[in-house]
C-alpha positions in Angstrom: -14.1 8.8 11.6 -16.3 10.5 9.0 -14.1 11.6 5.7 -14.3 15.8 6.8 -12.5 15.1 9.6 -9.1 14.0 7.9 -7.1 16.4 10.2 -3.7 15.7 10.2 -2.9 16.2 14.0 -5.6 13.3 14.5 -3.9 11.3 12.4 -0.3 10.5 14.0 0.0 6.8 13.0 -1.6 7.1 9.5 2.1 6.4 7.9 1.6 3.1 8.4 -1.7 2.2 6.3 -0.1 1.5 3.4 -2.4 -0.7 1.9 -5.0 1.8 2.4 -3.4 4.2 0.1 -1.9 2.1 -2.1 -6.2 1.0 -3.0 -7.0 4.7 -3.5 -7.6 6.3 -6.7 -6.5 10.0 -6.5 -8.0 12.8 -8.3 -6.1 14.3 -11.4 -4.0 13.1 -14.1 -0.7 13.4 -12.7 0.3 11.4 -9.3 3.2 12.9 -7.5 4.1 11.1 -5.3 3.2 9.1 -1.4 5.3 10.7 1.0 5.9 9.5 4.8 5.9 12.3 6.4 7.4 13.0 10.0 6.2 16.3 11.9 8.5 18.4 15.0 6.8 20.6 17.1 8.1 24.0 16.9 7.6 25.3 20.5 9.0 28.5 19.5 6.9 29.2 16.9 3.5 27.9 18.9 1.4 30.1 21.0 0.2 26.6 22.7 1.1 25.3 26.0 3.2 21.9 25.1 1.5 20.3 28.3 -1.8 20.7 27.2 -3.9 17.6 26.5 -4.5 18.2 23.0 -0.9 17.2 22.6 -0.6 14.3 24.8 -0.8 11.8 22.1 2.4 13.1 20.4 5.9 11.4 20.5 8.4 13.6 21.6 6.8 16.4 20.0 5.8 14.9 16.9 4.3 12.3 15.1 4.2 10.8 11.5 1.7 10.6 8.9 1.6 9.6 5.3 -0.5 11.5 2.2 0.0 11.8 -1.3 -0.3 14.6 -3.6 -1.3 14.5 -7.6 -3.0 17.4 -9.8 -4.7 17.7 -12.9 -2.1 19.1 -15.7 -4.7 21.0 -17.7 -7.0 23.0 -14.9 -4.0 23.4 -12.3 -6.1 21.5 -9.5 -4.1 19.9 -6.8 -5.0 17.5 -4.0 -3.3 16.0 -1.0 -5.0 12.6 -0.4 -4.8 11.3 3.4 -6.4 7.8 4.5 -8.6 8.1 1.0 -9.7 11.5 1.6 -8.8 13.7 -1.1 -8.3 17.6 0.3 -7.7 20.6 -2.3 -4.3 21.8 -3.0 -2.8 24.7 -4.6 0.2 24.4 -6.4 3.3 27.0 -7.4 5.1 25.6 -10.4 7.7 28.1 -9.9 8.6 27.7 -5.9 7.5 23.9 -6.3 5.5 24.7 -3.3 2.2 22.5 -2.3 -0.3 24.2 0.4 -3.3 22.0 1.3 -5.6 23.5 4.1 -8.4 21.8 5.7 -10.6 23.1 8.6 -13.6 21.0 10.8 -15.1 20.6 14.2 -12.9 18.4 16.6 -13.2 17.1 20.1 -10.2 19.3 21.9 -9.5 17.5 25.5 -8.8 20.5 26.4 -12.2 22.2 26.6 -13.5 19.4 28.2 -16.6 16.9 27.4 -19.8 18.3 26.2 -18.3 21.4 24.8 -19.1 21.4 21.4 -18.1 24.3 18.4 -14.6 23.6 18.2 -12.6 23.8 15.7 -9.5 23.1 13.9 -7.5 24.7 10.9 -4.7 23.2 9.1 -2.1 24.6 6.9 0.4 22.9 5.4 2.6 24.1 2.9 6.1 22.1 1.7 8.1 22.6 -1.7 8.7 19.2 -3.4 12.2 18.3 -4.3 13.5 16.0 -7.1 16.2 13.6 -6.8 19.1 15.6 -7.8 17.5 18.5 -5.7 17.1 16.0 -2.8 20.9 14.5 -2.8 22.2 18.0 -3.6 20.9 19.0 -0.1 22.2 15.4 1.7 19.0 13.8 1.7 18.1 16.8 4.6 15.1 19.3 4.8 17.7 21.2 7.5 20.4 21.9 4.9 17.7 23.9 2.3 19.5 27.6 2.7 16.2 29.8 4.1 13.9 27.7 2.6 15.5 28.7 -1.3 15.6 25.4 -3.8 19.0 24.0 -4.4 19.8 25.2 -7.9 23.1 24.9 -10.9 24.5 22.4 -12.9 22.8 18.9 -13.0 19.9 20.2 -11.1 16.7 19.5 -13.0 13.1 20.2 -11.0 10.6 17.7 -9.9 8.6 16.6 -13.2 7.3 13.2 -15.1 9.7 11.4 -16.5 9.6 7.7 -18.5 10.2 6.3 -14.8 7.3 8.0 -12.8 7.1 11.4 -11.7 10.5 13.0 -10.4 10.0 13.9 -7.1 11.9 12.7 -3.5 11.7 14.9 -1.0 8.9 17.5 0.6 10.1 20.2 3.3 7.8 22.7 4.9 5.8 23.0 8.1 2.1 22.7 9.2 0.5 25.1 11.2 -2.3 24.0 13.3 -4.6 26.6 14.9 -7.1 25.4 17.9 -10.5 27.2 18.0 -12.1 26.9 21.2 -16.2 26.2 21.2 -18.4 29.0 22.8 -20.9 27.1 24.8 -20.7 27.5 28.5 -19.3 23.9 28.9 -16.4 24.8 27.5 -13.3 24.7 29.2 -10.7 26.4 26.2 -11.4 30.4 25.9 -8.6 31.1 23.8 -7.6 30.5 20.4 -3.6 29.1 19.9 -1.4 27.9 17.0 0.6 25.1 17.0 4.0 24.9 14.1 5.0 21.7 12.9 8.6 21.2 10.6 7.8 18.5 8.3 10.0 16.5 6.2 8.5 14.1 3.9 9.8 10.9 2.2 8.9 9.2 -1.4 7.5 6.2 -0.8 8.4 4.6 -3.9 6.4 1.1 -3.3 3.1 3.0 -4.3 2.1 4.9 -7.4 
């Protein structure tokens, strides 16, 4: 698979190529963290039709995937590396919130062999939670109150520290819009977008 076509969707068993990632060198001078993530369709939120065949390769509605995120401390840069391929990242110090997006041509079963031009766009934005943050909320992306950061006493954000970098938990969604091709072989006419929940989990065996 050539390195700009690291889509997420694609990539639904990627969580377990640890020794992949563990061999890859990310980009800036602060590493985050490797998170395994695990993704939930959102069928409420999608515009897609669940029984198409761009979704038959997921598990119940989802599937995992494992990426890790790092940033340069002096220009602000952030990435979010996936099977060695580094994609840019923005980050908000303030909502502790990562967004990553990533668009490229894809072959969607659903249009059909020899339709060519389509596309796919990926968005995925999570706010990172350190361990006090993490076990404040049970260990559970469900229990964060509207999406607001657990905050009080002994709560201190994610952040480097003389044992590695603070940080246990990511929480946030991936939205995943399908762009149909515009030949004449091509089956898909209509754009849709497909919502993910995500909840990722330090992996703590790679740095």
């Amino acid at each position: 698979m050539p390195s700009d076509r690291r889509l997420l969707l694609s990539l639904p068993v990627l969580a377990l190529v640890g020794a992949c990632v563990s061999e890859t060198v990310y980009p800036g001078d602060l590493v985050i963290g490797t998170f395994d993530f695990n993704s939930q369709a959102d069928w409420t939120r999608s515009s897609c039709d669940a029984g198409s065949p761009d979704f038959s390769r997921l598990q119940d509605g989802g599937f995992g995937f494992a990426g890790t995120f790092s940033r340069d401390s002096v220009d602000g840069g952030g990435w979010f590396t996936i099977d060695g391929f580094s994609r840019q990242a923005t980050f908000d110090a303030q909502a502790q919130r990562y967004t990553t997006y990533h668009r490229t041509t894809a072959q969607l079963p659903s249009c059909g062999e020899g339709c060519e031009g389509a596309e796919i766009e990926e968005t995925m934005s999570v706010v990172v939670l350190s361990d006090s943050q993490d076990r404040r909320i049970g260990s559970k992306c469900a229990n964060l109150v509207d999406g607001g950061l657990p905050v009080g006493d002994g709560l201190t954000p994610p952040g480097p520290t003389v044992n590695g970098y603070d940080a246990e938990r990511a929480c946030g969604e991936l939205k995943v819009v399908f762009l149909p091709g515009k030949g004449s072989a091509c089956k898909c006419v209509t754009s849709c977008t497909a919502v993910y929940d995500v909840e990722g989990k330090r992996r703590f065996d790679v740095r």
